[in-house]
N, C-alpha and C positions, 0 to 999 in steps of 0.2 A: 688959750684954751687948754683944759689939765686932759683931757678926753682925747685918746688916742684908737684910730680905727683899728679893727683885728689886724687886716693886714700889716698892720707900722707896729703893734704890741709886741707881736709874733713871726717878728721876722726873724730867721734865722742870724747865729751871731757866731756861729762853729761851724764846721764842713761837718759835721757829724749831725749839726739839727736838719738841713737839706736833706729832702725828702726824693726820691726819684729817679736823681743824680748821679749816682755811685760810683758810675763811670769817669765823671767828671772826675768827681772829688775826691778818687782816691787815684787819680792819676797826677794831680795838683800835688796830693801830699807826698807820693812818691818821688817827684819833681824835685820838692824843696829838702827833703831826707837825702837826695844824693848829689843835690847844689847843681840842679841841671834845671834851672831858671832860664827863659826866653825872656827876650825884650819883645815879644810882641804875641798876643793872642786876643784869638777871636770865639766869643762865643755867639752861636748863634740857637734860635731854637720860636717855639711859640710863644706868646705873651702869658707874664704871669707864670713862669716856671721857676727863677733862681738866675738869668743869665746874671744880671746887676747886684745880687745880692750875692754870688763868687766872687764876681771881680772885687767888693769890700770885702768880703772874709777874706781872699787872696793877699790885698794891699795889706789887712789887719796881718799875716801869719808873715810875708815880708817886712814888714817895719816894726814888728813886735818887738818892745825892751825887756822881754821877761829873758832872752839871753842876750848874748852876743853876734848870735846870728838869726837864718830867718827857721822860724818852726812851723812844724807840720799843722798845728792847731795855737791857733793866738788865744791869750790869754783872756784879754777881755776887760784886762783891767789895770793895763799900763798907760801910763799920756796921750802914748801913741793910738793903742786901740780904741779909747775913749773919743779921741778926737776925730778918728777917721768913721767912728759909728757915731757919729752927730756933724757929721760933713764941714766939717771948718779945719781940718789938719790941712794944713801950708803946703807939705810936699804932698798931699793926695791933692789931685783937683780931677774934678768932674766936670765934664763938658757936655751940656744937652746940644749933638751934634744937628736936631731937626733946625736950630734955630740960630748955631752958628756954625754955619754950614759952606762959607765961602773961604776965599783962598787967604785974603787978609788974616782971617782969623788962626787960618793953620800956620801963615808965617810968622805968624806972635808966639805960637804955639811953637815954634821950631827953636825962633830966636830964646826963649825962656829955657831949652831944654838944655840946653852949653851948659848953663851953669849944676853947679853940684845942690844937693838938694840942703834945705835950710839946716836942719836937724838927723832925721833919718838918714835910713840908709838907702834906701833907693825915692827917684820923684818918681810919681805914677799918675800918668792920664789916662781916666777913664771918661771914652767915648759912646755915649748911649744914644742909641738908632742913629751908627754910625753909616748905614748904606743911601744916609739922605744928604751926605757930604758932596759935595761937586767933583767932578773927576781934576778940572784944576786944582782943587785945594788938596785932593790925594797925588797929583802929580807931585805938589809941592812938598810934599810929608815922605814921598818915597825915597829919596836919599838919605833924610834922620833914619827912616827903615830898614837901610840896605847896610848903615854903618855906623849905629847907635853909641851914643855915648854908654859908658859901664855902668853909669846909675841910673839910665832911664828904662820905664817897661810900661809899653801899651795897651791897655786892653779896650778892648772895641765889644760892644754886645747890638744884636742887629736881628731882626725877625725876618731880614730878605739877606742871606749872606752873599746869592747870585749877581746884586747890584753893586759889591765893592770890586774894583778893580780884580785881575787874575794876577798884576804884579803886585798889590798892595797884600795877597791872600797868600802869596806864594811866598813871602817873605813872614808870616806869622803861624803860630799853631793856632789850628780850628778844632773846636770843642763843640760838638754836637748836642744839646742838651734835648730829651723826651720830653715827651708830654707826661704827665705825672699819670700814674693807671687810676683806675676808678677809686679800688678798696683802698691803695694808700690815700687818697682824698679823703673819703670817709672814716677812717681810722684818722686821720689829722682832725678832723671836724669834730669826731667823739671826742678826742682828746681835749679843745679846745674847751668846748662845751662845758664837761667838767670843770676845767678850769674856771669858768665863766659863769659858773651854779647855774648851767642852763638845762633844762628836760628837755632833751631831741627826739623825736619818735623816730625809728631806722627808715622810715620813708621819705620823714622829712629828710635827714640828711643823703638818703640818696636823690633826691630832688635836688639839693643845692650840689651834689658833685656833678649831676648829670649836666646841672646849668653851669658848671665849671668848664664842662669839655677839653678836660685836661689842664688847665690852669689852675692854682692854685691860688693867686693871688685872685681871682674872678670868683671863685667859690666864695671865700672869706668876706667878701666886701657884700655878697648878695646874703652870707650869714649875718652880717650885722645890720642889713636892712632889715632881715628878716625877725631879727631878736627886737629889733625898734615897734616891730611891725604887730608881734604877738604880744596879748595883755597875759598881765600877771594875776594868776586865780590867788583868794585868800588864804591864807595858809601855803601861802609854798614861797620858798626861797626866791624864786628868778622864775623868770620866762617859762612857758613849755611852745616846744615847736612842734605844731604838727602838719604832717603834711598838707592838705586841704590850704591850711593857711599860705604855707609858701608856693603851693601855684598856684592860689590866686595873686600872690603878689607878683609871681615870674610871669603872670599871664597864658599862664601853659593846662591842658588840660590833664583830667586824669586818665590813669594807664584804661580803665571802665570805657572809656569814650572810645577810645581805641578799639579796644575788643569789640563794643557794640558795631561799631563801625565796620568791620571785618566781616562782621557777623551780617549783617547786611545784604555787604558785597558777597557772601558764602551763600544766602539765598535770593542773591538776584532781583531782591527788594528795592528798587531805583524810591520808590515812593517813603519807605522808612528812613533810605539815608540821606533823602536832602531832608523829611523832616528834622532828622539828628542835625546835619547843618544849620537849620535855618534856627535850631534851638541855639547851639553853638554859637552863632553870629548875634542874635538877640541878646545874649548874654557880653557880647563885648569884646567878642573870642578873636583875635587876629588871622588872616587867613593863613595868611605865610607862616606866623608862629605853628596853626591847626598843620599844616603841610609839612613843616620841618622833623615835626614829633613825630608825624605819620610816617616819614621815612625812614628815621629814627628806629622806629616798632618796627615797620617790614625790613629792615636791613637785621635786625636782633632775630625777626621771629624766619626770616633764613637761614641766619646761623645757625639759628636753634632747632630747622628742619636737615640742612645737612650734618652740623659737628653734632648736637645733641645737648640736652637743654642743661647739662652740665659742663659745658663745653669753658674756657677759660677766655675764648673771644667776646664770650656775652658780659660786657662791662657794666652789668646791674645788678639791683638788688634778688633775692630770692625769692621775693612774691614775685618781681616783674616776671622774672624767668617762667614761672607757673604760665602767668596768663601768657607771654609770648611762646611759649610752647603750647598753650591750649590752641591758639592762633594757626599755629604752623600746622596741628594734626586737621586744621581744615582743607587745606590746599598743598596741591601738591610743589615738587622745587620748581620746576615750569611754572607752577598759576604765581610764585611768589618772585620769580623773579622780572616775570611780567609787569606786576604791579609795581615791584619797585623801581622798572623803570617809568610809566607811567608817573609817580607822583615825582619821581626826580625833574624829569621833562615841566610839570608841571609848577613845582617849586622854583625851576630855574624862569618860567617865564610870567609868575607872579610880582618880581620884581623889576619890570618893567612894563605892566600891563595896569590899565587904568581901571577897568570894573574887575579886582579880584576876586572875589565871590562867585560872580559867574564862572571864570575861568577854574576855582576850586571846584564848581560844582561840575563841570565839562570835563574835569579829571577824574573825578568822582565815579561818574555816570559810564569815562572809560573803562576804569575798572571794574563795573558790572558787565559790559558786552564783552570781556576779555576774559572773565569769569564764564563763561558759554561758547567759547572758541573750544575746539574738540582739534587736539593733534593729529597732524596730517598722514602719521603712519598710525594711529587710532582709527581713522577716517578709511583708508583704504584698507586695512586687516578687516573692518567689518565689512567693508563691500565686497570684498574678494571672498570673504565667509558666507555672505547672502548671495552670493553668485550674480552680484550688481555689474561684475566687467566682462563685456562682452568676449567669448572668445572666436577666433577668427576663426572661420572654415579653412581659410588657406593661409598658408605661409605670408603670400601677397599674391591679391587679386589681377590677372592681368590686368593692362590700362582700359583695355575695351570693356571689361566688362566692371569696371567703378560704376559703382551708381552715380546716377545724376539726378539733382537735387529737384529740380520742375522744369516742367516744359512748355516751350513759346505753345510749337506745336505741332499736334500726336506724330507718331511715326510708324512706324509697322514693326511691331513685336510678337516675335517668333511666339506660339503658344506653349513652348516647352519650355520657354526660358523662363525662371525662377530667380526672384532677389536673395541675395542671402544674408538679409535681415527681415526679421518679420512684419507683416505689413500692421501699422497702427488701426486701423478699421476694419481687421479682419475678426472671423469670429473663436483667435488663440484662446486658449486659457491664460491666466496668471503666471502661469509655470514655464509655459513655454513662451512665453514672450518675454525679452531683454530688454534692458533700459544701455542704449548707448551711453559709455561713460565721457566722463570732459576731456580723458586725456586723447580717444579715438575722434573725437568730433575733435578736435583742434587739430589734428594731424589730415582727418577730411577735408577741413578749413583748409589748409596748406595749400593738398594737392588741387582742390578746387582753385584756390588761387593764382595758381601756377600753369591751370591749365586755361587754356584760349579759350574765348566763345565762339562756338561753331555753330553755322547753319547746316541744315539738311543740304547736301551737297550730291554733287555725283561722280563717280570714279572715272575712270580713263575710258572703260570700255561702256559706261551711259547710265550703267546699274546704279542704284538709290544706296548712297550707303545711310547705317541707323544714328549717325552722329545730330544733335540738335543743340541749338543753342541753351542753354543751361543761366539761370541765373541764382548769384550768389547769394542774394540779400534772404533767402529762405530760412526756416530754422531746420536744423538738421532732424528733428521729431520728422518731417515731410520726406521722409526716402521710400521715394518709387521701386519699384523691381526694375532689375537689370536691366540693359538692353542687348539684345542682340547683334551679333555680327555676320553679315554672311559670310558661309561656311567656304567660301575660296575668292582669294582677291588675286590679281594679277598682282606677278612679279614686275617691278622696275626697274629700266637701268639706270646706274648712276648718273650718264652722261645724257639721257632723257631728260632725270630731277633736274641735273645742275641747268640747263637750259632753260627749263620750264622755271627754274626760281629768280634766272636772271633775270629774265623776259618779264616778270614780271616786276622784279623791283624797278629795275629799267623804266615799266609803265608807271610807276608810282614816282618816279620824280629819286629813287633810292640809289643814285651812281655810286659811290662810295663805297655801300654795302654791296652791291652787284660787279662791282670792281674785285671785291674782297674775295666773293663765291668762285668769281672765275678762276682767279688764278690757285682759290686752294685745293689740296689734297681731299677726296671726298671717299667716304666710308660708309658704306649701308649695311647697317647688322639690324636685322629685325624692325622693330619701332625706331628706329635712332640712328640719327645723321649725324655721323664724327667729320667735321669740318676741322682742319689744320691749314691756316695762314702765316706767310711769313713775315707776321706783326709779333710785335710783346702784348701782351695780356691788359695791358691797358689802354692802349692803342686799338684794339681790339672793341674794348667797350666804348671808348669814342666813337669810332666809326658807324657802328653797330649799335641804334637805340633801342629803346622799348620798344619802338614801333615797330622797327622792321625785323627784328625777333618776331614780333605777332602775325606779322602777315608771314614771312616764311614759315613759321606751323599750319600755318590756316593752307597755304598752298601747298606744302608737302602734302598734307593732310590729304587735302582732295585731291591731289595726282597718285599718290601713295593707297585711296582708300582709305587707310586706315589712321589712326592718330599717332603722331611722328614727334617724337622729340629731336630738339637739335643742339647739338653741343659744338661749341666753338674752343680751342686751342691753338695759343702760337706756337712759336718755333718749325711751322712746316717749311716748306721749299716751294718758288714760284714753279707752276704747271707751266709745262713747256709745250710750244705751239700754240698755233692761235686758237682764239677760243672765239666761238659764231656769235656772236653777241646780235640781239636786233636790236636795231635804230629805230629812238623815236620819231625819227619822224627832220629833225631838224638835226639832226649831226650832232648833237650831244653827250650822245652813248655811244657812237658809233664802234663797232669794234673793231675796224681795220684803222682807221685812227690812233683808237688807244693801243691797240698794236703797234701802232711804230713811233707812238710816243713813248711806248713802255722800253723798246728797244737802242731808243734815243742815247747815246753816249752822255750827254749832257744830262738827261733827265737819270742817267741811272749813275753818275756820279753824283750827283744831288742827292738822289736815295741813300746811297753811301754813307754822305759825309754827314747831312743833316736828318737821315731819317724822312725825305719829302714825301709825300703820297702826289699820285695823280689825280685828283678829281675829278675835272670837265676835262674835255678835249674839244675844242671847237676845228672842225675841217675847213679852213679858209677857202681850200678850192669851190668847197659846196655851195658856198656865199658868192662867190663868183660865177 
């Protein structure tokens, strides 16, 4: 076959026709200009950029016979260059490492390296998609590595360089090779073209760079599909490419589809854009391809809303830039970067997902309801401007007088007492009536939560206090006015409460917890009972569950009058002397028992050592 594809015509045969590279290949020629040659390197980089075609321009400028030593650029047209760019020279050998990849083959490779090379001046193994070698066969290569013969030199080229060993890498230079930028693509491909007596339209060729995505050798090969692909009009030398033609043949749509698309999504039109899909799809259109380009565009028309639509990150042509800048003045960098996460999510999970279409169209249709999400500091600047957040009468409400949400039933309220929020069915204006916001009704929610249900109760001295039981499942819209409190409750003693909570947990079966009350330290400020035991804080909430939290509120409560919170803290000190505890009944609770089992030597080395508690105490005597 006399017919050779672009990529094989055009492949570079100088470090000076490497397109990219620079870096590379003027640090190679440096190298060989001051005779500071390695036996061993690594290129690594994406497919399709030049690693493999260095390593032979390399081998060409060491075994060049155009002098006596090695040159910075090979001639091109000595035995040697000749042979090693049509792959039959002796001392160059090539090895496709995907397929000999085991240990045999790298110690045939070692054994052959002894010897001096046939003709040239150095042998050279070049290893292509070296990181698919087995770590035995590099085990086996690392000693030729570590202490090479003088005429041997390795080059390894590898698209995953994190897969060759750390000691096979640390023994070679690593050459970094780029992705090739957009315009030098394009500029190669105009080049080419010419050459080729081809008519490119600047669309089509940024079309076959973009389908490069930095490779060059993947541009070139979809060029010469694409020249197969275009008919020749009468009168003209060659081909003409135009755009149109080559994404129909890459399968891709045009930059118009996009925009409309956007366009869409910009007014919320769920019905226009699955019809654009469902046109899209009738025509043949891949979904995943449709998703890849879409993100493609939202990642460009980003750039092109923060850097500016002349920005050097936007790796396209000049028309695209128009339209993805016309894009970007529709949404702001919030709505665009939303979207792009949206079709990324959604891109990643087309490739594994059985009905694609749907799932396009289900990302689709995110991007319109995301398109109508309003920022949450947009959101509260206007409500705080409309006078939508309530502002509080007071700093904070006492506890008594929180509203409560509804009632079992009615209770007797004071006629001067006033809620202060307005009542829903009253006859306000517009003006003077507030809309509770989400973030008070959730903190309402809270203290509601947190506080016990209570019935209508009576205090110590017989009086009705205005406490009712309250239920939560209301919606907050239902806030009654205040309740009142009568205007004087008796004072309490501590040593009264702590009786009265024993006595009671005592009745409820709660020794534990009534063990705990006794012996701790007790503090009455106001609403709130500072209990200090001498537990650790975890200890503490074992002892002490949800339940008997609820009923010591509920019995403060009603011996107190008023509504009591109770806070518990370790680190106190056992109260000293006995404490009255009643019995229920069977010796249980008793508390001259637990008194002299608390005193017990045995039982309070036990405390000691292991941290024991007392629980029961059964009085043996009482049994008998």
């Amino acid at each position: 076959m006399s017919y050779q594809v672009l990529a094989r015509k055009y492949r570079p045969q100088k470090f000076s026709d490497v397109i990219g590279q620079e870096h590379v290949t003027r640090t190679l020629q440096n190298a060989i200009t001051q005779e500071r040659i390695a036996h061993g390197y690594i290129f690594s980089g994406h497919r399709g950029i030049g690693k493999t075609t260095v390593a032979r321009i390399l081998a060409m400028a060491l075994n060049c016979r155009s002098t006596e030593k090695p040159v910075p650029e090979p001639c091109g047209v000595c035995d040697s260059c000749q042979e090693i760019r049509a792959g039959s020279s002796i001392d160059v050998i090539e090895i496709d490492a995907a397929t000999n990849r085991g240990i045999d083959e790298i110690r045939e490779l070692r054994d052959a390296a002894r010897y001096r090379p046939a003709r040239d001046r150095y042998k050279i193994y070049i290893l292509d998609e070296a990181h698919q070698i087995t770590d035995a066969a590099f085990n086996a290569l690392l000693k030729t590595l570590e202490e090479p013969p003088s005429h041997i030199v390795f080059m390894m080229a590898t698209t995953q360089p994190e897969d060759i060993p750390q000691t096979i890498r640390s023994r070679c230079q690593h050459f970094s090779f780029h992705a090739v930028r957009f315009d030098e693509i394009v500029r190669q491909l105009r080049d080419l073209a010419t050459q080729e007596n081809i008519k490119a339209e600047d669309d089509a060729l940024a079309a076959l760079a973009e389908a490069g995505d930095g490779s060059m050798r993947d541009a070139l090969s979809i060029m010469d599909q694409a020249i197969a692909c275009c008919a020749v009009f009468e009168g003209a030398s060659g081909a003409v490419l135009t755009a149109l033609q080559v994404r129909g043949l890459m399968g891709t749509v045009s930059s118009d589809v996009l925009v409309q698309t956007m366009e869409c999504v910009h007014r919320s039109s769920s019905e226009e854009l699955l019809k654009l899909l469902d046109r899209l799809m009738t025509e043949g259109q891949s979904p995943s391809h449709f998703a890849k380009q879409l993100v493609r565009f939202l990642r460009n028309a980003l750039v092109a809303k923060v850097a500016g639509e002349e920005s050097p990150l936007l790796q396209i042509s000049s028309d695209e830039r128009k339209k993805v800048a016309s894009t970007a003045a529709l949404f702001s960098e919030e709505d665009l970067t939303r979207f792009l996460n949206i079709i990324l999510r959604t891109h990643d999970e087309l490739g594994y997902r059985q009905e694609q279409r749907f799932h396009l169209e289900l990302g689709m249709l995110k991007m319109v309801h995301a398109s109508r999400l309003l920022p949450l500091e947009e959101f509260l600047s206007q409500n705080a401007s409309r006078g939508a957040m309530p502002v509080l009468q007071t700093a904070r409400a006492p506890l008594a007088t929180v509203p409560r949400i509804a009632e079992v039933r009615p209770a007797p309220i004071s006629s001067g007492s006033r809620s202060p929020f307005p009542s829903s069915s009253g006859g306000a204006s517009p003006q003077t009536q507030q809309r509770v916001s989400p973030f008070e009704a959730d903190r309402l929610r809270k203290v509601r939560n947190s506080e016990p249900e209570m019935s209508i109760v009576e205090s110590i001295d017989g009086s009705t206090a205005a406490y009712k039981v309250i239920s939560t499942a209301t919606a907050i819209e239902e806030v009654p006015e205040a309740v009142a409190v009568p205007a004087s409750v008796p004072e309490v003693s501590v040593e009264k409460l702590r009786s009265a909570l024993v006595s009671m947990l005592e009745a409820q079966n709660q020794d534990t917890a009534a063990d705990l009350l006794a012996r701790g330290e007790w503090e009455l400020t106001g609403n709130q009972i500072n209990l200090r035991v001498p537990l650790s804080e975890r200890v503490i909430d074992l002892s002490i569950g949800a339940e008997a939290k609820r009923l010591l509120i509920q019995e403060a409560s009603r011996v107190c009058g008023r509504l009591m919170k109770l806070n518990f803290s370790g680190g106190g000190t056992a109260r000293n002397g006995p404490v009255e505890r009643v019995t229920n009944g069977n010796g249980k609770g008793s508390g001259v028992a637990r008194q002299r089992a608390a005193e017990d030597p045995i039982v309070r080395r036990m405390q000691e050592k292991f941290g024991a508690e007392v629980r029961t105490v059964v009085d043996l005597r009482q049994k008998n």
